[in-house]
C-alpha positions as CSV (number, residue, x, y, z in Angstrom):
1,X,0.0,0.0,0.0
2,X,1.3,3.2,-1.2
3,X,-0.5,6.8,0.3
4,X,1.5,9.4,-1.3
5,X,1.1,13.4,-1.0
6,X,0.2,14.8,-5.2
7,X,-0.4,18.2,-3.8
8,X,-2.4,20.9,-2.0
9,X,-3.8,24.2,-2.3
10,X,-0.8,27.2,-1.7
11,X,-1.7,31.0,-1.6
12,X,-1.2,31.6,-5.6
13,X,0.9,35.4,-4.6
14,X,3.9,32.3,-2.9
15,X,3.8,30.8,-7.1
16,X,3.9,34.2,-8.5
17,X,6.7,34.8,-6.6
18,X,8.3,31.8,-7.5
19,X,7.7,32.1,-11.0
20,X,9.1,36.1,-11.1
21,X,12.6,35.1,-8.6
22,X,13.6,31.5,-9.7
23,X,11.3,30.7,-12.7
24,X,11.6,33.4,-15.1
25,X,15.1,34.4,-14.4
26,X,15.9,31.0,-15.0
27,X,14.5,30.5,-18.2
28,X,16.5,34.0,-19.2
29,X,19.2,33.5,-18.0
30,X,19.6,29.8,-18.8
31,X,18.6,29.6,-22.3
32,X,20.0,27.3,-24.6
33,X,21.8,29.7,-26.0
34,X,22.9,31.5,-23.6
35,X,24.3,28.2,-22.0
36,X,26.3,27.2,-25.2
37,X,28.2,30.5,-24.5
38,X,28.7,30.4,-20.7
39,X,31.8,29.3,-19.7
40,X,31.4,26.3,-16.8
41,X,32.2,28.2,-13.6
42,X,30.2,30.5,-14.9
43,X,27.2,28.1,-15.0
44,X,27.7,26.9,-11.4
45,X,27.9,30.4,-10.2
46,X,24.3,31.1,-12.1
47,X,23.1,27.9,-10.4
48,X,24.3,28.9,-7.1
49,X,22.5,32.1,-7.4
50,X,19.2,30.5,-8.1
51,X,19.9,28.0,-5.8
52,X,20.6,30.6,-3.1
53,X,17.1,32.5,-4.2
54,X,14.9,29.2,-4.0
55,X,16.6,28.5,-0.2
56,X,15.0,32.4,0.2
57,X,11.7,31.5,-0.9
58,X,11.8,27.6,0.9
59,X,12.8,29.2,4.5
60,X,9.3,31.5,4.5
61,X,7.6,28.2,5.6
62,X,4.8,29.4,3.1
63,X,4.8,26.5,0.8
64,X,1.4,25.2,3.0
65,X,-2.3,25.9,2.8
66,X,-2.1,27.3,6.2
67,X,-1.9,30.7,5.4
68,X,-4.9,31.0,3.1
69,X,-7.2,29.1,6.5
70,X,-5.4,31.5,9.0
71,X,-6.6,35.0,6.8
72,X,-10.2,33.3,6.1
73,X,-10.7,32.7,9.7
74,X,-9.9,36.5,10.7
75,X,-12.3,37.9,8.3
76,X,-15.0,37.9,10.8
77,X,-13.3,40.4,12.9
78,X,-11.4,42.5,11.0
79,X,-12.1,44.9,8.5
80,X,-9.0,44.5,6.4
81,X,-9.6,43.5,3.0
82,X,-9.1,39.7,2.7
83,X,-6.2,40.0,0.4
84,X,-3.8,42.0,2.9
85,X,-5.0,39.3,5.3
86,X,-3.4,36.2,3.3
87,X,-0.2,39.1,2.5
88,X,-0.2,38.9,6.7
89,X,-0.3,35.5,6.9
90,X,1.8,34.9,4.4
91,X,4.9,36.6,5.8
92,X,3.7,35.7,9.3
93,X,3.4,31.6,9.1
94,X,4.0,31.1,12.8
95,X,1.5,33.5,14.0
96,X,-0.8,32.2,11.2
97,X,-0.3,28.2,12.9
98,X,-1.2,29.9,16.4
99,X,-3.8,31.6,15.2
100,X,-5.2,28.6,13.2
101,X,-4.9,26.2,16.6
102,X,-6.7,28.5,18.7
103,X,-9.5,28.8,16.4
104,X,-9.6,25.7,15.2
105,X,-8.9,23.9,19.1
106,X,-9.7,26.3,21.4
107,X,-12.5,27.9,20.0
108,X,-14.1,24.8,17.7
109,X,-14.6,26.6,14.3
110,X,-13.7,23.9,12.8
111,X,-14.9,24.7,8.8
112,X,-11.8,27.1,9.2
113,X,-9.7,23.8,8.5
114,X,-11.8,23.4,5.2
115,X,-9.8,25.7,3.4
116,X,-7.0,23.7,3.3
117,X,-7.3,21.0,0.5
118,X,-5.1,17.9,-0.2
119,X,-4.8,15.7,-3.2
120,X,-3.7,12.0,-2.2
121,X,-2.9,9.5,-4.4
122,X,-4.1,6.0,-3.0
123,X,-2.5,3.1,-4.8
124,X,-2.5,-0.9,-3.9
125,X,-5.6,-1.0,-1.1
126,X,-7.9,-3.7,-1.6
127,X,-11.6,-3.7,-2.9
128,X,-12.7,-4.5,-0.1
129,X,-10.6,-1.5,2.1
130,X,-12.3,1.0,-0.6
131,X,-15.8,0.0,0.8
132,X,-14.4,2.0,4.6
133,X,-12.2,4.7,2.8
134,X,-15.4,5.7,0.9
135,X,-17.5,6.1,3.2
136,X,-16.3,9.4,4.4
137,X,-19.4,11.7,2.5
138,X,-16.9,14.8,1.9
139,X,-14.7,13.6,0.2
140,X,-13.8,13.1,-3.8
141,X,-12.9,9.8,-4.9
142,X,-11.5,8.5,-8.6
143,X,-11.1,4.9,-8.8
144,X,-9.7,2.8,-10.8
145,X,-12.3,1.1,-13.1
146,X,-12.9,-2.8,-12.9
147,X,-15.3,-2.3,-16.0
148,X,-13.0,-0.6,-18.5
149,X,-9.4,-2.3,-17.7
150,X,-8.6,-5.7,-17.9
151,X,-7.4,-7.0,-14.1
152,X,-4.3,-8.6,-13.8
153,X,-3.4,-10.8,-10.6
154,X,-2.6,-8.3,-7.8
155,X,-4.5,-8.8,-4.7
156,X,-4.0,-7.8,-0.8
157,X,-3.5,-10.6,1.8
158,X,-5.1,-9.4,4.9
159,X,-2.6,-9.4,8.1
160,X,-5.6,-11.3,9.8
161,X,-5.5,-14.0,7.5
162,X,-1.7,-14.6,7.6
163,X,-2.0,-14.6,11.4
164,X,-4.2,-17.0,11.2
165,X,-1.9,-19.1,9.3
166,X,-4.8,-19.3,6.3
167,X,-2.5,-17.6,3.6
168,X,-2.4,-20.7,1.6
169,X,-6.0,-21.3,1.4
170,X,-6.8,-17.8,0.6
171,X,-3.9,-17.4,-1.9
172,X,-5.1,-20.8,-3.8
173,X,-8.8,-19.1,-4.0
174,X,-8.3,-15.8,-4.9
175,X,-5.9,-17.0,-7.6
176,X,-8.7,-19.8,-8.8
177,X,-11.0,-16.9,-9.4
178,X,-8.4,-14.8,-11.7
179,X,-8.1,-18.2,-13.5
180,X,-11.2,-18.3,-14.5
181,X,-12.0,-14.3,-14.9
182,X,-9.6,-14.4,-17.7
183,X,-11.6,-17.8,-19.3
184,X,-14.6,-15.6,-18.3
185,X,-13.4,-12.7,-20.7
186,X,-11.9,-15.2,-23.2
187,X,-15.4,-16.8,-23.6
188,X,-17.5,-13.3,-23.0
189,X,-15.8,-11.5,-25.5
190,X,-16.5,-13.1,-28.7
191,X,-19.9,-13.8,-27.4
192,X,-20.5,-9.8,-26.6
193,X,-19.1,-9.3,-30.3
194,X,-21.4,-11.8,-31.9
195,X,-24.5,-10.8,-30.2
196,X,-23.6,-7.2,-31.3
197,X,-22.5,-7.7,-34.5
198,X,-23.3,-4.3,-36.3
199,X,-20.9,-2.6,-33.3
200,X,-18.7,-4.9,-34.2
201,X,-18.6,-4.2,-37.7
202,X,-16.8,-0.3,-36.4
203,X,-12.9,-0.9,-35.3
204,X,-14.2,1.9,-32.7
205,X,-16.6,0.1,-31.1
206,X,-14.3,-2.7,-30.1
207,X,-13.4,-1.5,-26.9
208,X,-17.0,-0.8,-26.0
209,X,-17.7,-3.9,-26.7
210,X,-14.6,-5.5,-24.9
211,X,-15.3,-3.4,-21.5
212,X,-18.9,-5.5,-21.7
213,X,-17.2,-8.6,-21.5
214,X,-14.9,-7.1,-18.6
215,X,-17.5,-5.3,-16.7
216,X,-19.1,-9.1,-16.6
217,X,-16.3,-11.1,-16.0
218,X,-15.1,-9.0,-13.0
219,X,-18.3,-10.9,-11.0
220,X,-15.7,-13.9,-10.1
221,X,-13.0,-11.4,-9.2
222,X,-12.8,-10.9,-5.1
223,X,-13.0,-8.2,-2.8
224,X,-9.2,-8.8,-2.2
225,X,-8.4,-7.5,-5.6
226,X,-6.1,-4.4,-5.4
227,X,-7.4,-1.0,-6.3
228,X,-5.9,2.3,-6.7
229,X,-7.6,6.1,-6.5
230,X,-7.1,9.9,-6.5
231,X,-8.9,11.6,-3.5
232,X,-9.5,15.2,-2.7
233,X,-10.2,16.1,0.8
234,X,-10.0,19.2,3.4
235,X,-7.8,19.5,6.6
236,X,-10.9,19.1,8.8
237,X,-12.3,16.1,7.1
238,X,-8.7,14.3,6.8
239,X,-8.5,14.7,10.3
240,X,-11.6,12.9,10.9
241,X,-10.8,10.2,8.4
242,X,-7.4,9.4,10.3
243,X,-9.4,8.9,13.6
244,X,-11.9,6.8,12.5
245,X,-9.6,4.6,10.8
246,X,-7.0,4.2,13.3
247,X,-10.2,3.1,15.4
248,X,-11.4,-0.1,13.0
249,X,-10.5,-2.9,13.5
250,X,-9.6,-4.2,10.0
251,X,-4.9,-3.9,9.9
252,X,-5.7,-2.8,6.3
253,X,-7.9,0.2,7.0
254,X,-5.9,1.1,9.9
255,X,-2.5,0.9,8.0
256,X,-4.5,3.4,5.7
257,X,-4.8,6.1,8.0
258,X,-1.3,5.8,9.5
259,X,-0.1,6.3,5.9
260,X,-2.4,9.0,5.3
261,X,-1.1,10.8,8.5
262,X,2.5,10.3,7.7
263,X,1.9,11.5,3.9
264,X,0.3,14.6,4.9
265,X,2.1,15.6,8.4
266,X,4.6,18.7,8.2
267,X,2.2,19.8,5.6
268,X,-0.2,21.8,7.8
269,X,0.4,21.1,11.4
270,X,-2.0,23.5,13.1
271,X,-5.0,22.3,11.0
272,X,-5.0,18.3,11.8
273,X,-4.2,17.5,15.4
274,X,-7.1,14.7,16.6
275,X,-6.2,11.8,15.2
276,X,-5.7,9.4,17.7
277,X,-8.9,6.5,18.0
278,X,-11.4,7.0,20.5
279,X,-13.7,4.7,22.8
280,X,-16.5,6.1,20.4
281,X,-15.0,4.3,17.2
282,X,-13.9,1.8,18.7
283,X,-16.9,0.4,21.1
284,X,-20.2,2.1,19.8
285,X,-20.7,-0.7,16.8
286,X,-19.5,-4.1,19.3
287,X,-22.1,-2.6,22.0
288,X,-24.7,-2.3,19.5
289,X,-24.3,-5.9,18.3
290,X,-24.5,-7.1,21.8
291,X,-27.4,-4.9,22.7
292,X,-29.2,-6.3,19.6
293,X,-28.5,-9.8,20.4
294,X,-30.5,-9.1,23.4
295,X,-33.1,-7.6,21.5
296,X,-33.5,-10.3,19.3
297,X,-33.4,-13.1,21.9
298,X,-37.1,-10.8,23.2
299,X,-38.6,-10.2,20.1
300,X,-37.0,-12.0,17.1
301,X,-40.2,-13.5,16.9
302,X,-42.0,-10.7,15.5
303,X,-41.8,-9.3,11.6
304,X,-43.5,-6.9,9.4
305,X,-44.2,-6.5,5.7
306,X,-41.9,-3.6,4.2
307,X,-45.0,-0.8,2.5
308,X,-43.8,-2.1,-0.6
309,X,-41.3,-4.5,-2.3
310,X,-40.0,-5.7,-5.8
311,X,-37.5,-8.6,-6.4
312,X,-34.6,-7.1,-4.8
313,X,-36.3,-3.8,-3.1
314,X,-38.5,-3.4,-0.2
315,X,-39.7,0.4,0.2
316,X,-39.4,0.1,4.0
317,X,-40.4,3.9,4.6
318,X,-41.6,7.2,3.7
319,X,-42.5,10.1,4.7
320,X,-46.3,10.3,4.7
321,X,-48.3,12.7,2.2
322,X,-44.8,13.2,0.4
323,X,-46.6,14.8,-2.8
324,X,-48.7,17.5,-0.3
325,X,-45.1,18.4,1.6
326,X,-43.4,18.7,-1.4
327,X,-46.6,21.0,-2.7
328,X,-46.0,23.0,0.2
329,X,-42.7,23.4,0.5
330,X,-42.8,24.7,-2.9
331,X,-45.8,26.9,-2.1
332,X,-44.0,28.4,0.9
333,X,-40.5,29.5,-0.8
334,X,-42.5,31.2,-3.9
335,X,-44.5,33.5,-1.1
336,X,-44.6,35.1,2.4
337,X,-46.9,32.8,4.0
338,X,-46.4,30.8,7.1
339,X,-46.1,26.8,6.0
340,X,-49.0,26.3,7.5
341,X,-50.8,27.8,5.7
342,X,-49.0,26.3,2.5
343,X,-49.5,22.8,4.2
344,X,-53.4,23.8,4.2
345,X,-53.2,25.0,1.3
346,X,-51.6,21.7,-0.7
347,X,-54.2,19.6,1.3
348,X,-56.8,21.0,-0.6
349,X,-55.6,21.3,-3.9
350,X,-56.6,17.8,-5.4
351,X,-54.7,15.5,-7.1
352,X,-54.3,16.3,-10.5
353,X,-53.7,19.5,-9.7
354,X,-51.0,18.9,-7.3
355,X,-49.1,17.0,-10.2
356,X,-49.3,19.5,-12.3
357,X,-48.5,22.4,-9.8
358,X,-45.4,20.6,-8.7
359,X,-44.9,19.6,-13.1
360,X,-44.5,23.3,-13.4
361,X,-40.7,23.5,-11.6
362,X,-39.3,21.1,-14.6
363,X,-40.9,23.5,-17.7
364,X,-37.3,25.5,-18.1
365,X,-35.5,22.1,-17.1
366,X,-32.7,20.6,-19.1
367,X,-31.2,16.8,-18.5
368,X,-28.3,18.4,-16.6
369,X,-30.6,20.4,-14.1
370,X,-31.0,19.4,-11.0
371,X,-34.5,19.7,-9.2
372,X,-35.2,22.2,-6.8
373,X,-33.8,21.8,-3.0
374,X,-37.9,21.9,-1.7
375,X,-37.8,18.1,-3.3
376,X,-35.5,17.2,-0.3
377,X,-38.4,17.5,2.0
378,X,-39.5,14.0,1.2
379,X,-37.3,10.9,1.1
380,X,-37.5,6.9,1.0
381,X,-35.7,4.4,3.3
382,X,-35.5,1.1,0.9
383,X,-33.8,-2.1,1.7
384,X,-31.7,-3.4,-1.3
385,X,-30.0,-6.8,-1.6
386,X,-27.3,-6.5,-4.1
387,X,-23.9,-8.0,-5.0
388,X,-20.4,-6.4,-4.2
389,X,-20.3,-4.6,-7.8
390,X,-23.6,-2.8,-7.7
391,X,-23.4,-1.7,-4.3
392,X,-19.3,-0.3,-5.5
393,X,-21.9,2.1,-7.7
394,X,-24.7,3.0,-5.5
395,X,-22.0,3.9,-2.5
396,X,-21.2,6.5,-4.7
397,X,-24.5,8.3,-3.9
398,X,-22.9,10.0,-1.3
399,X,-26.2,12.5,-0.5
400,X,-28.4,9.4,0.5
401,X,-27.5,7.5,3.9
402,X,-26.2,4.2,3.1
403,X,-26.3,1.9,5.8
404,X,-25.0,-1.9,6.1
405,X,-24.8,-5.6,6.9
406,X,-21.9,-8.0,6.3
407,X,-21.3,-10.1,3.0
408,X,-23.7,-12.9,3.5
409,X,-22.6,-15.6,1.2
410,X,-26.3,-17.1,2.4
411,X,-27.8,-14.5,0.1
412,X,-26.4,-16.4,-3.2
413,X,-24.7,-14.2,-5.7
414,X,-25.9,-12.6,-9.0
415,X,-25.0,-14.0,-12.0
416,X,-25.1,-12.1,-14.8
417,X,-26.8,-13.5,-17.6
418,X,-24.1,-13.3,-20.5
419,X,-22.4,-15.5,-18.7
420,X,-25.5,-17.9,-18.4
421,X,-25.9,-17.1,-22.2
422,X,-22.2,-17.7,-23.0
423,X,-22.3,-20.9,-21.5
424,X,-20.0,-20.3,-18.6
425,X,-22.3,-20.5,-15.9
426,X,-21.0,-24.0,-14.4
427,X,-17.4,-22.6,-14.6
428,X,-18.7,-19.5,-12.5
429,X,-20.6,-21.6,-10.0
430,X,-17.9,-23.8,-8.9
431,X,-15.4,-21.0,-8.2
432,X,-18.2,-19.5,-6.6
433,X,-18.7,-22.6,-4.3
434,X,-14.7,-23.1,-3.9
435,X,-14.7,-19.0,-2.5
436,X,-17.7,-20.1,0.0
437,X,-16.1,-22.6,1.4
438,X,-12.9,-21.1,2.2
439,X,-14.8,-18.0,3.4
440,X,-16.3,-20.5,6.2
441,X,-13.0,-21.8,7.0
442,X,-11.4,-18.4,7.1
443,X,-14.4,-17.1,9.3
444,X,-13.5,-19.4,11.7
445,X,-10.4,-18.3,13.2
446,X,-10.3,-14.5,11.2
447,X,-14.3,-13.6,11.0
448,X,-13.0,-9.9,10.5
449,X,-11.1,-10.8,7.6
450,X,-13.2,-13.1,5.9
451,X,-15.2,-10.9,3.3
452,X,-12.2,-10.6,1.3
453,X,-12.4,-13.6,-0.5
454,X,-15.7,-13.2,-1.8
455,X,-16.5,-12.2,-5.1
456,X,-17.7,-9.4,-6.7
457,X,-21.5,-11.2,-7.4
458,X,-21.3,-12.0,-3.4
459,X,-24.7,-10.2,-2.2
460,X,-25.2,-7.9,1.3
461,X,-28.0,-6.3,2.5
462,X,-28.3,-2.3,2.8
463,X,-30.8,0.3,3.9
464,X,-30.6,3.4,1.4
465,X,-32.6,6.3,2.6
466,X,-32.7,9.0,0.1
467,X,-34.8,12.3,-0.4
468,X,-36.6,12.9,-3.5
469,X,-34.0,15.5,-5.0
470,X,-31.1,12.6,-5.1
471,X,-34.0,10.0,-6.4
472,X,-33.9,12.1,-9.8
473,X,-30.2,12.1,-10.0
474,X,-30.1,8.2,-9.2
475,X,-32.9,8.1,-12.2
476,X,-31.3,10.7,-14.5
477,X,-27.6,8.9,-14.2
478,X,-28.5,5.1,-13.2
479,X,-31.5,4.5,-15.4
480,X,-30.4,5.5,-18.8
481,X,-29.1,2.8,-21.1
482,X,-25.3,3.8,-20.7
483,X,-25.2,2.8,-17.2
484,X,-24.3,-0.8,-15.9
485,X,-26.8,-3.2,-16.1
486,X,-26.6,-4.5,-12.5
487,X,-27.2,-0.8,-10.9
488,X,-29.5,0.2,-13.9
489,X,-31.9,-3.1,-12.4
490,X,-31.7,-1.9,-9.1
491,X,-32.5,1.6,-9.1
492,X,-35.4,0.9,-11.4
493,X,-37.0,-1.2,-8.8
494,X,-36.0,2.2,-6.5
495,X,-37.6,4.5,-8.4
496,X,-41.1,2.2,-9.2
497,X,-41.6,2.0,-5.6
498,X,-40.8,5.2,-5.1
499,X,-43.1,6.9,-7.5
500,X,-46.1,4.4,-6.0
501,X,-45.7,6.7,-3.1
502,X,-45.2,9.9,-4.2
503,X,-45.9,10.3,-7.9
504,X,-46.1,13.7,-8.0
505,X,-43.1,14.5,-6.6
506,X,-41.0,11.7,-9.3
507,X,-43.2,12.4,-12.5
508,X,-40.2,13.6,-14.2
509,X,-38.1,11.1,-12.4
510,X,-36.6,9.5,-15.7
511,X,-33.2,8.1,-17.5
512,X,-31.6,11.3,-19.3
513,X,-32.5,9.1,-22.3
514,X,-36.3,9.6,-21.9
515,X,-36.1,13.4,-20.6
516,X,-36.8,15.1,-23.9
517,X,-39.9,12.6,-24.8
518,X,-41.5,12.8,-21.0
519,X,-40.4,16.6,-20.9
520,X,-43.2,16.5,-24.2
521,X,-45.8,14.5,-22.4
522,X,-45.7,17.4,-19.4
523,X,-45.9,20.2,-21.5
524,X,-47.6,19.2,-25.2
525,X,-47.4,21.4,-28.3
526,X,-44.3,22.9,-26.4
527,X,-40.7,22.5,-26.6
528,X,-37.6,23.1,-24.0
529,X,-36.3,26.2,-26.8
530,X,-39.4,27.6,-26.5
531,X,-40.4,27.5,-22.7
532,X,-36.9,29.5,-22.1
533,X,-37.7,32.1,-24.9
């Protein structure tokens, strides 16, 4: 595992400055002309120089996103215009540190950390390790594609598995899979090429065509497989990462945030400071699972019928009347009236004209539009069973509240059905039974651990609790042809449900493939060009 610094934000007056004393002179004085005429003592005295000039600049301390955090964070209480605050700081770094750590420490404000960015470059962390570093909600993440690339061998062997002296068995399964995703892709791909043959006819299709074979082969690969990523993240959320993780109880995860410490520390010392674990972290989830146990042992007994379920979706929840809150909300930011009154005023409205009331916030809409904010007002809570590689997708839905259980090899996997088509389905199977039986003998002695040998098609339970706002963007991006089968299935069944309860609310709640044709069905005899003019 490699966690390596690839940059952060610097006042841009410390590059100017850079580029006017070292960069520019440089480039003048150095040319390769002017070189070809410079005798060579007189070339290490010119390198000297600039050498002597960079030293200069290096010795401010200024090279840090402190600075920029230190002149924010005194806007509130002085009248100085904010960019003679950052010269300050700038030429004051030690005062701007102190400053930072009593604001920041001693008086809380911690969103003065959040003007400190970092780019990190995460390379050679498991699958299965991504799952925790991801779940951080402020954060950007990159990853490296499964789908487009073709996967080699590289995979992580948990230090809970060594320990456990199960190496071998997990070695010999994870490297049984690989086998037989490559005979996977060998068999997929002139299968996907056949069965799209007038693609296939276009050399530039071909490596559409080949990531179809990939994205379905990758089902067999495990959770072990090695991944890499760019992340973008502030001082005060880095902080928070490293504590959590140096709380979990997976080595991998915890090595992570180690790393990530040691990349970024001497970088910005007076904006990340908590970062040690807590009892919080470490005993809230261990309690809970006790607790429940006791719970269960009362009233296990009992169940309920979710409001509403599909093959893989149960709508568990939602929030009641959604289309008359969402009405109202809508009616109470376009006027001065109390929400009451709004409420009252939805209520009565009936139906029909509630759709089209609420129909009347998409007329100026384009695909890339987002819906108004009053649409987050009214949300779902659904519980999704789903294999490894769709839920890699739907995590990414950072705005909803994703909550979950354990891999459950119980739960079966999905197969996807080109491999049934292809013929490859008993080859997938029996891996698939190989990888279940070592994951009972690894859960024996390294339970923790154990997940990583499962597949990508290995299923787990989650609750995703979404308002209507990130509904449409799940439908817009997830629904539309383009988007992988597996996720495409899953937030269809999402968004039926959903619309069974609110329908109002999701009429427009569509694939970007089908917004210009249900835009028409809202608005006949009209078109998009001519609402705006």
């Amino acid at each position: 595992m490699r966690i390596v610094l690839a940059g952060h934000n610097v006042d841009v007056e410390v590059l100017r400055e850079l580029k006017k004393k070292i960069l520019e002179p440089a480039a003048k004085d150095l040319s390769p002309e002017r070189i070809d005429s410079m005798s060579e003592e007189e070339l290490r005295a010119k390198a000297g120089e600039l050498q002597e000039r960079a030293l200069e600049l290096l010795e401010r301390d200024n090279f840090t996103p402190e600075p920029i955090s230190a002149a924010y964070a005194r806007i509130s209480r002085d009248t100085s215009p904010v960019d003679e605050l950052r010269a300050i700081a700038r030429t004051e770094v030690e005062k701007a540190r102190k400053s930072n750590r009593n604001i920041i420490f001693g008086f809380g404000h911690s969103s003065v950390a959040e003007h400190a960015a970092f780019n990190i470059d995460v390379i050679g962390v498991s699958r299965y390790a991504v799952e925790e570093i991801q779940k951080f909600r402020l954060l950007a993440f990159t990853e490296k594609s499964q789908r487009y690339i073709l996967l080699e061998d590289d995979f992580v062997i948990p230090k809970e598995v060594s320990d456990a002296g199960l190496g071998d068995l997990f070695t010999q399964t994870i490297k049984a899979q690989n086998a037989c995703y490559h005979r996977l892709y060998e068999k997929l791909r002139p299968w996907v090429f056949d069965r799209n043959r007038d693609l296939a006819e276009s050399k530039k299709n071909h490596k559409t065509l080949e990531g179809w074979a990939k994205e379905d082969a990758r089902y067999i690969v495990s959770l072990a497989t090695e991944a890499q990523m760019g992340m973008t993240i502030s001082a005060r959320n880095l902080e928070h990462v490293i504590c959590r993780t140096a709380s979990h109880p997976l080595e991998e995860v915890r090595e992570y945030g180690e790393k990530l410490f040691k990349a970024i520390e001497g970088v910005a010392p007076s904006l990340v400071k908590y970062t040690d674990p807590t009892a919080y972290n470490t005993e809230t989830r261990p309690a809970l699972r006790r607790v429940s146990e006791e719970v269960f042992s009362q009233y296990g007994h009992l169940s309920s019928k979710p409001l509403a379920s599909e093959k893989d979706v149960a709508l568990i929840d939602v929030t009641p009347d959604a289309d008359i809150l969402t009405t109202a909300a809508l009616l109470h930011s376009a006027s001065s009236r109390p929400m009451a009154e709004c409420r009252s005023a939805a209520r009565a409205m009936g139906e029909e004209e509630r759709t089209r009331f609420i129909a009347e916030t998409f007329r100026y809409m384009k695909s890339h539009d987002s819906v108004l904010r009053e649409f987050e007002n009214v949300r779902c809570v659904f519980e999704v069973t789903l294999s490894a590689a769709c839920f890699g997708q739907l995590k990414r839905h950072r705005m909803a509240t994703l909550n979950t259980q354990p891999y459950d090899p119980a739960l079966g996997v999905t197969v996807p059905s080109a491999i049934t088509e292809a013929g490859a389905e008993d080859d997938f199977l029996s891996v698939v039974a190989q990888t279940d039986d070592a994951f009972k003998k690894i859960a024996e002695n390294a339970p923790l651990a154990a997940p990583y040998v499962l597949t990508n098609a290995h299923q787990r339970r989650v609750l995703f609790a979404s308002n209507a706002r990130e509904l449409y963007h799940l439908s817009r991006l997830r629904e539309d042809p383009h988007a992988q089968w597996d996720i495409r299935d899953k937030s269809a069944q999402m968004i039926r449900l959903a619309k069974s309860a609110m329908p109002a609310t999701l009429q427009f709640a569509v694939g970007k493939h089908l917004f210009e044709e249900t835009w028409a069905s809202l608005f006949p005899g009209n078109s998009p060009e001519v609402a705006i003019r």
